[in-house]
Backbone as JSON Lines, residues from 0, in Angstrom:
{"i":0,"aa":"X","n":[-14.53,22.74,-13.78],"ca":[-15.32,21.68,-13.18],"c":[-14.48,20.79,-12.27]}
{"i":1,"aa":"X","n":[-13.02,20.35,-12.76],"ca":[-12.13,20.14,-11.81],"c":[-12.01,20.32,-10.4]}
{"i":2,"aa":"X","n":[-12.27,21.7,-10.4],"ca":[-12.07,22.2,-8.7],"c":[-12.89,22.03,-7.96]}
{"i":3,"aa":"X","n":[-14.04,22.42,-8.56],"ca":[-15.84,21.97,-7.94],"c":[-15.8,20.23,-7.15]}
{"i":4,"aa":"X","n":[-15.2,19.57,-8.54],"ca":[-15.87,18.27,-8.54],"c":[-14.18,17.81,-6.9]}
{"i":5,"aa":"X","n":[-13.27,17.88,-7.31],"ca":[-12.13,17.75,-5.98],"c":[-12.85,18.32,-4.51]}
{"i":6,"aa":"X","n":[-13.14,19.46,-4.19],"ca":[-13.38,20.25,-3.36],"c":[-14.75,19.24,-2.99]}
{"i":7,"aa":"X","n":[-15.43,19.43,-3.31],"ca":[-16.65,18.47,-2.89],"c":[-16.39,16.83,-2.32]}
{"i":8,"aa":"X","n":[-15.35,16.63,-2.7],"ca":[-15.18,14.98,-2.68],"c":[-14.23,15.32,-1.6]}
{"i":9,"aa":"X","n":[-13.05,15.9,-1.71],"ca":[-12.28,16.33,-0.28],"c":[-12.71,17.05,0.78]}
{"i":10,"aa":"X","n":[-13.6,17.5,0.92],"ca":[-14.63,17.88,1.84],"c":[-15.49,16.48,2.81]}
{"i":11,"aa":"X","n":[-16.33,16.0,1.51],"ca":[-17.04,15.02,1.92],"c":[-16.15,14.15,2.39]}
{"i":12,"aa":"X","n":[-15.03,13.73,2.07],"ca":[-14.08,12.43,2.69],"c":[-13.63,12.92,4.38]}
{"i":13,"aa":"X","n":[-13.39,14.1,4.41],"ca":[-13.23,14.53,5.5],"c":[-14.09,14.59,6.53]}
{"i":14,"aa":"X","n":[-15.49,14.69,6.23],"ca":[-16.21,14.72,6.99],"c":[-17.03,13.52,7.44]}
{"i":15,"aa":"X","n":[-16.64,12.71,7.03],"ca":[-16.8,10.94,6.54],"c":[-16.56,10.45,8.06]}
{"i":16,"aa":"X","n":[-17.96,9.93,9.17],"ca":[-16.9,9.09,10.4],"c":[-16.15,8.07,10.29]}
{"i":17,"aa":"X","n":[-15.91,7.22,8.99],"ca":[-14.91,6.48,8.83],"c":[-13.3,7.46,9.12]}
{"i":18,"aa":"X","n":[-13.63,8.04,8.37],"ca":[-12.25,8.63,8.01],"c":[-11.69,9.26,9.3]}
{"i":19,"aa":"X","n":[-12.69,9.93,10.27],"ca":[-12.24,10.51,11.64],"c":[-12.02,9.46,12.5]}
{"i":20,"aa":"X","n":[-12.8,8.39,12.28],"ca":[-12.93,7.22,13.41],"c":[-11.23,6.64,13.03]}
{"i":21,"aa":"X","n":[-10.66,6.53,11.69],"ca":[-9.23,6.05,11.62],"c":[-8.64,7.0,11.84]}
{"i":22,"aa":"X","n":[-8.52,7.96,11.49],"ca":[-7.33,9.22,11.75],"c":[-7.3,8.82,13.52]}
{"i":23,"aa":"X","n":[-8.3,8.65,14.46],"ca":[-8.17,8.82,15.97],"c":[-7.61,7.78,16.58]}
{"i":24,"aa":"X","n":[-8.15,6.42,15.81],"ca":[-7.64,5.2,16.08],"c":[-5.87,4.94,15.89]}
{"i":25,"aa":"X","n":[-5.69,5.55,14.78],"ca":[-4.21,5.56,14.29],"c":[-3.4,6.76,15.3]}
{"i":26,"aa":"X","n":[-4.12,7.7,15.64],"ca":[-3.31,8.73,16.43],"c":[-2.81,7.96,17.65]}
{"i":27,"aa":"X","n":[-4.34,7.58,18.62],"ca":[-4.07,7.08,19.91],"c":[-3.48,5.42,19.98]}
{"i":28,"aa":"X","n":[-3.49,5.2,18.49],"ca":[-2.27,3.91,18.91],"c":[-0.55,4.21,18.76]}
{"i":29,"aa":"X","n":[-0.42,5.4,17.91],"ca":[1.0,5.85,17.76],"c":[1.34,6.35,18.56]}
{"i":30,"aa":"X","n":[0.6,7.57,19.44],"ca":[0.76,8.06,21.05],"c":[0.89,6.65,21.95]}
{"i":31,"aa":"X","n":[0.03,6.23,21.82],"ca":[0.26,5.24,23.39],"c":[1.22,4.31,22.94]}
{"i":32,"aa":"X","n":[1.82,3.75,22.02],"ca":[3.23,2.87,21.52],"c":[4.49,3.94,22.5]}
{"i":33,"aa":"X","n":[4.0,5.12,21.59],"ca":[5.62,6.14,21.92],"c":[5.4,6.2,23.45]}
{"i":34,"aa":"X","n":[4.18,6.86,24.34],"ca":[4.27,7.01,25.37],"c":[3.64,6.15,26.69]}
{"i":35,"aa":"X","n":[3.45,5.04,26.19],"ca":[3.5,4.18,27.71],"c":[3.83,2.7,26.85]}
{"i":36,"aa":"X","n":[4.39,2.28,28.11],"ca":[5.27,0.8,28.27],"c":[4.62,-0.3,27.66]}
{"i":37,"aa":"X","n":[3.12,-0.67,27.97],"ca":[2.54,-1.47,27.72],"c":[1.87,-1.93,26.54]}
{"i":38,"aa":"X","n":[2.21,-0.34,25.25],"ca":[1.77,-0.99,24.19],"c":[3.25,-0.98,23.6]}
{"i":39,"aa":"X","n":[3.35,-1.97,22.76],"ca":[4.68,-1.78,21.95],"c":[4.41,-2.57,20.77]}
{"i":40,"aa":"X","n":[4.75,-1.67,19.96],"ca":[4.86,-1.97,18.33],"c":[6.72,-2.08,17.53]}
{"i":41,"aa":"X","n":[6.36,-3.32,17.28],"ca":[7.46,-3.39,17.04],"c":[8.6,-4.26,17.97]}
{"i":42,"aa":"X","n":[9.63,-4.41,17.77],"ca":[10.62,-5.26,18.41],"c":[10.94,-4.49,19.98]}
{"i":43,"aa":"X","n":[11.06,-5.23,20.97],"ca":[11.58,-4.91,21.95],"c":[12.8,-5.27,22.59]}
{"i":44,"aa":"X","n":[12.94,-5.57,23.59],"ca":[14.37,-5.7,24.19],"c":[15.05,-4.48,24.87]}
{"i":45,"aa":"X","n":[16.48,-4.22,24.59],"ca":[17.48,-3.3,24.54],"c":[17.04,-2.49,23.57]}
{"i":46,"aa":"X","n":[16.22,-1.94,22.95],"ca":[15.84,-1.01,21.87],"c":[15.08,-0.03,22.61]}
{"i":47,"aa":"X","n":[16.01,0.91,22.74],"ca":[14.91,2.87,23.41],"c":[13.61,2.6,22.53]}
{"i":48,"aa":"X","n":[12.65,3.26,22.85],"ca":[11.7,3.6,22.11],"c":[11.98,4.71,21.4]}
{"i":49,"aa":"X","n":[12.58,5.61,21.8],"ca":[12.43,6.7,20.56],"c":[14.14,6.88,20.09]}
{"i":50,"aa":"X","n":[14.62,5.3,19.72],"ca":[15.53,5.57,19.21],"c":[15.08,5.37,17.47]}
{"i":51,"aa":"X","n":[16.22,5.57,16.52],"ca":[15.87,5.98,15.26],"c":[15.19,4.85,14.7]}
{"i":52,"aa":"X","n":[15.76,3.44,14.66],"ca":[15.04,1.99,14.61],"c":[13.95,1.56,14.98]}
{"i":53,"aa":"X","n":[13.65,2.18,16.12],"ca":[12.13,1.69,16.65],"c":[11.28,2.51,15.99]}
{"i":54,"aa":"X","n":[11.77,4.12,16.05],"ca":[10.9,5.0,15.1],"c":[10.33,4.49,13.81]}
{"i":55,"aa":"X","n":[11.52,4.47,13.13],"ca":[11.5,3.55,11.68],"c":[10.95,2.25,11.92]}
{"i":56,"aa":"X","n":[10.46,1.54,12.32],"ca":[9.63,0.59,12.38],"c":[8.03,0.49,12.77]}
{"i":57,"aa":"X","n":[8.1,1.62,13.92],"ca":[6.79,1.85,13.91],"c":[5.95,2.91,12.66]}
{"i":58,"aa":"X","n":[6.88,3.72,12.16],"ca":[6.27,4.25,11.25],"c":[5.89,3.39,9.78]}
{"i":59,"aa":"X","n":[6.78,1.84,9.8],"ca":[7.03,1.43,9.02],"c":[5.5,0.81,9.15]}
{"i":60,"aa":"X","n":[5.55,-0.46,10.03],"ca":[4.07,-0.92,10.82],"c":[2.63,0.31,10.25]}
{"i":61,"aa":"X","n":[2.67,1.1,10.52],"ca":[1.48,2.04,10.8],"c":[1.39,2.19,9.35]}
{"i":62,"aa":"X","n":[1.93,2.71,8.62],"ca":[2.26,2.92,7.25],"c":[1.35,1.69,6.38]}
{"i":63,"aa":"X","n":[1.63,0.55,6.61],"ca":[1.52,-0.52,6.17],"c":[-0.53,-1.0,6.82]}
{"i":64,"aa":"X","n":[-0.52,-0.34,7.75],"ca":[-1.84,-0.76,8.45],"c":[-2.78,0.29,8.05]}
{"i":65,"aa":"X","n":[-2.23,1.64,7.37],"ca":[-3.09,2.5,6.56],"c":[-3.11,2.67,5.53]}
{"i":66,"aa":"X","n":[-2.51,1.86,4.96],"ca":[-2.89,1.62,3.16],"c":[-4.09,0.6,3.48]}
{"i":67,"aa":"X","n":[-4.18,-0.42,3.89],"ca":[-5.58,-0.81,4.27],"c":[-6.59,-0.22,4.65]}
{"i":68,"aa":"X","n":[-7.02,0.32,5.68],"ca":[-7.62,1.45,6.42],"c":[-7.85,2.54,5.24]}
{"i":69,"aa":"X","n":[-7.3,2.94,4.63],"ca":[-7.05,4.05,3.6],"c":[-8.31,3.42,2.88]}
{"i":70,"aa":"X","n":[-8.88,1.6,2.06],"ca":[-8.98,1.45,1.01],"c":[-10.55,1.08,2.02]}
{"i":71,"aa":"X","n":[-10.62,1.43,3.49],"ca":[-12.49,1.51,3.84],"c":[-12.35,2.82,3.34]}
{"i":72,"aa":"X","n":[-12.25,4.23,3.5],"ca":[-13.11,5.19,3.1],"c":[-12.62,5.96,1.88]}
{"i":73,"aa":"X","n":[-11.82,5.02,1.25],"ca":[-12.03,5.58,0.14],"c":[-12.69,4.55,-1.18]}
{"i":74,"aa":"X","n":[-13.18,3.28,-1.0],"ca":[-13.64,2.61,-1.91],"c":[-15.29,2.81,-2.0]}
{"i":75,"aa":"X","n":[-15.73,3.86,-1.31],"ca":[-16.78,4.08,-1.56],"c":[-17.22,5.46,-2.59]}
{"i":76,"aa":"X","n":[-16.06,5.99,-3.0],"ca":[-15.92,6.61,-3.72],"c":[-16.85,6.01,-5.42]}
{"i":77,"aa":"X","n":[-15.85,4.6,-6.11],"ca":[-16.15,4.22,-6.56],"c":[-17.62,3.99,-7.01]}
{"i":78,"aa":"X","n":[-18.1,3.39,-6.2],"ca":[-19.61,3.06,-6.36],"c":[-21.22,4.06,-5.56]}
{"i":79,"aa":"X","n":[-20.3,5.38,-5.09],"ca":[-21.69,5.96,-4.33],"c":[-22.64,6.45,-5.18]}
{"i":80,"aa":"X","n":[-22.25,7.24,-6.58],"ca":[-22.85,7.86,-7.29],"c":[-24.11,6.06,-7.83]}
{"i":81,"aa":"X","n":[-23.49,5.32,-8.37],"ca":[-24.17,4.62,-8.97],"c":[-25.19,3.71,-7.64]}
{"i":82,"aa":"X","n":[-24.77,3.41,-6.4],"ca":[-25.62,3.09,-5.02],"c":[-26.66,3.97,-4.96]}
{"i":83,"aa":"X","n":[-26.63,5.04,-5.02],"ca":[-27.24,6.22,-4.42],"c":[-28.37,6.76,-5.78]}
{"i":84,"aa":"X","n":[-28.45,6.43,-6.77],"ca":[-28.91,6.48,-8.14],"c":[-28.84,7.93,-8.72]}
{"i":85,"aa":"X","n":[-27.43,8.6,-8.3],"ca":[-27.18,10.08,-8.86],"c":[-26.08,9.73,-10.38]}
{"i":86,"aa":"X","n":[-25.49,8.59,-9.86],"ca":[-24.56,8.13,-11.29],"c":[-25.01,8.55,-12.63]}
{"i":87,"aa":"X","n":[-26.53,8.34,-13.25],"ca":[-26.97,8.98,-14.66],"c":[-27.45,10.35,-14.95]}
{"i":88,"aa":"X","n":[-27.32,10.67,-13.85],"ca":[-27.81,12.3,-13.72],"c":[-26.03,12.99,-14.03]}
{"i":89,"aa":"X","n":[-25.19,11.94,-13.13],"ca":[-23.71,12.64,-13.55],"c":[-23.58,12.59,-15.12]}
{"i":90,"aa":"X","n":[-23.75,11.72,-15.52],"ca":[-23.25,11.08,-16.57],"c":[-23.75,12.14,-17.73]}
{"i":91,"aa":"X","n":[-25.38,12.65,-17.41],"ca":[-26.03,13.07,-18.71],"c":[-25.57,14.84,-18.07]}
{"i":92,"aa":"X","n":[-24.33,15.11,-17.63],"ca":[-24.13,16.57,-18.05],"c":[-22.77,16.75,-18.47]}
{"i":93,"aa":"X","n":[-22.6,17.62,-18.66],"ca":[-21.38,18.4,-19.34],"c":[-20.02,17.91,-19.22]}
{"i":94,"aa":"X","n":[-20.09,17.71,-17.93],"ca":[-18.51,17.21,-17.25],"c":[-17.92,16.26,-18.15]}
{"i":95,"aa":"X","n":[-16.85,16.83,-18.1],"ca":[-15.93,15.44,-18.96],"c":[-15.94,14.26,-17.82]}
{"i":96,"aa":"X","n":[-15.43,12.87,-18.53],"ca":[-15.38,12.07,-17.48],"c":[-13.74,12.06,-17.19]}
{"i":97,"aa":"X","n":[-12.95,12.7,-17.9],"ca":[-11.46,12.64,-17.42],"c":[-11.96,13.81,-15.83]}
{"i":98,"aa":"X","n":[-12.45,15.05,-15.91],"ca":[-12.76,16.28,-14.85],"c":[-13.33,15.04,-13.62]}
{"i":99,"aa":"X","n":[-14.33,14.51,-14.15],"ca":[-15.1,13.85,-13.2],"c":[-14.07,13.04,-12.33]}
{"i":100,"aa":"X","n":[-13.76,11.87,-12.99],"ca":[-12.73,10.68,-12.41],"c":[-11.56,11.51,-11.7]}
{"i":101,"aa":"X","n":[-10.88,12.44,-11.84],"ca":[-9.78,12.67,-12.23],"c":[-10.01,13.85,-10.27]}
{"i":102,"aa":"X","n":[-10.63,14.42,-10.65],"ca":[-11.33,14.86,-9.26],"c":[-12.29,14.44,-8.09]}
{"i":103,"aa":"X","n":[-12.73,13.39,-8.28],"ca":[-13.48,12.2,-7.31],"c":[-11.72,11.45,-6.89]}
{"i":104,"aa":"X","n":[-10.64,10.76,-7.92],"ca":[-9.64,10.52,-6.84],"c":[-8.69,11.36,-6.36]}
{"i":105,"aa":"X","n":[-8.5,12.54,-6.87],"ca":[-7.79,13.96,-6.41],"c":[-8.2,14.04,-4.99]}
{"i":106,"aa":"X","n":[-9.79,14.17,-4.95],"ca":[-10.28,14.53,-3.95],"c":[-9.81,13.29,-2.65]}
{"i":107,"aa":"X","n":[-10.22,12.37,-3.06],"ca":[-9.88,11.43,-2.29],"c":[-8.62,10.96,-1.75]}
{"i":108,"aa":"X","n":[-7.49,11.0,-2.87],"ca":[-6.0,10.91,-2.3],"c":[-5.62,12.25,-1.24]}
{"i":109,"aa":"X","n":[-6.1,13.17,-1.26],"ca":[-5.87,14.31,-0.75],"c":[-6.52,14.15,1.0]}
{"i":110,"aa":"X","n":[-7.29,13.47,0.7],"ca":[-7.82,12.96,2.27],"c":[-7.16,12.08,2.63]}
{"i":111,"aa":"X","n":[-6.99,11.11,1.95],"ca":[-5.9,9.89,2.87],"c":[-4.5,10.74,3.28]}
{"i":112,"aa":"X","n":[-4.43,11.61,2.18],"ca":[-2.73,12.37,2.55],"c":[-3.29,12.92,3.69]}
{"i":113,"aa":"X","n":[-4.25,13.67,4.29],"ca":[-4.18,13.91,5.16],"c":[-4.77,13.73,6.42]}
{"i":114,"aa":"X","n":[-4.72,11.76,6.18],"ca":[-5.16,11.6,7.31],"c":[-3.65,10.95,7.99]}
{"i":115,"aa":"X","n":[-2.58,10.48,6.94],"ca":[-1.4,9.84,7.63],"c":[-0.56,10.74,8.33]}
{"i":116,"aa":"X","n":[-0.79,11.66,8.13],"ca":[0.2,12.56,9.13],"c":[0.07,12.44,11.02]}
{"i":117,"aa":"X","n":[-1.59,12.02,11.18],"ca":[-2.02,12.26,11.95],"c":[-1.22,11.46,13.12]}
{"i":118,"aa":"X","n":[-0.33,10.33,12.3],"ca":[0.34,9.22,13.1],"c":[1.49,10.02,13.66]}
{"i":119,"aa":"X","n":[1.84,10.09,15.21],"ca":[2.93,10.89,15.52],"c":[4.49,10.27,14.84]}
């Protein structure tokens, strides 16, 4: 029931326009930092942009701005079953609730993992 209940929830997170609308937002702000002048994240001056410091800072920045971002599409996890009035229909079958819980945030950490990569 594990795999069922992950696969469904990492599916659905993926296909979520929150979740595409940040993966794009986070891409085309890490592209346009690295490759044009006018956005800059992070300290400037005498600092290359793609030296190792600026790297490390913007990844540091972005990092920090998607653990937020991370907690819009995935806090609906929490409460859809019981919004949506499927919560007692879960409840009255078989599934353990360790399978249940345990694969609703499987599923879900597995989408945020792969939405941070998306940052160059």
């Amino acid at each position: 029931m594990f795999g069922s209940i992950f696969r469904f929830e990492l599916f659905y997170q993926l296909r979520n326009p929150v979740f595409i609308v940040t993966a794009l937002i986070f891409f085309l702000l890490t592209f346009g930092a690295v490759t044009l002048e006018d956005i800059q994240i992070g300290s400037g001056g005498n600092i290359h942009v793609n030296s190792p410091y600026a790297i490390a800072q913007t990844v540091l920045i972005m990092s920090l701005f998607y653990m937020f971002a991370t907690t819009a599409f995935v806090a609906n996890v929490v409460v859809r079953d019981d919004e949506s009035g499927f919560g007692p229909m879960v409840r009255s079958t078989r599934v353990s609730k360790f399978d249940y819980l345990l694969g609703r945030f499987t599923g879900a950490f597995v989408a945020a993992l792969a939405g941070f990569p998306r940052c160059p």
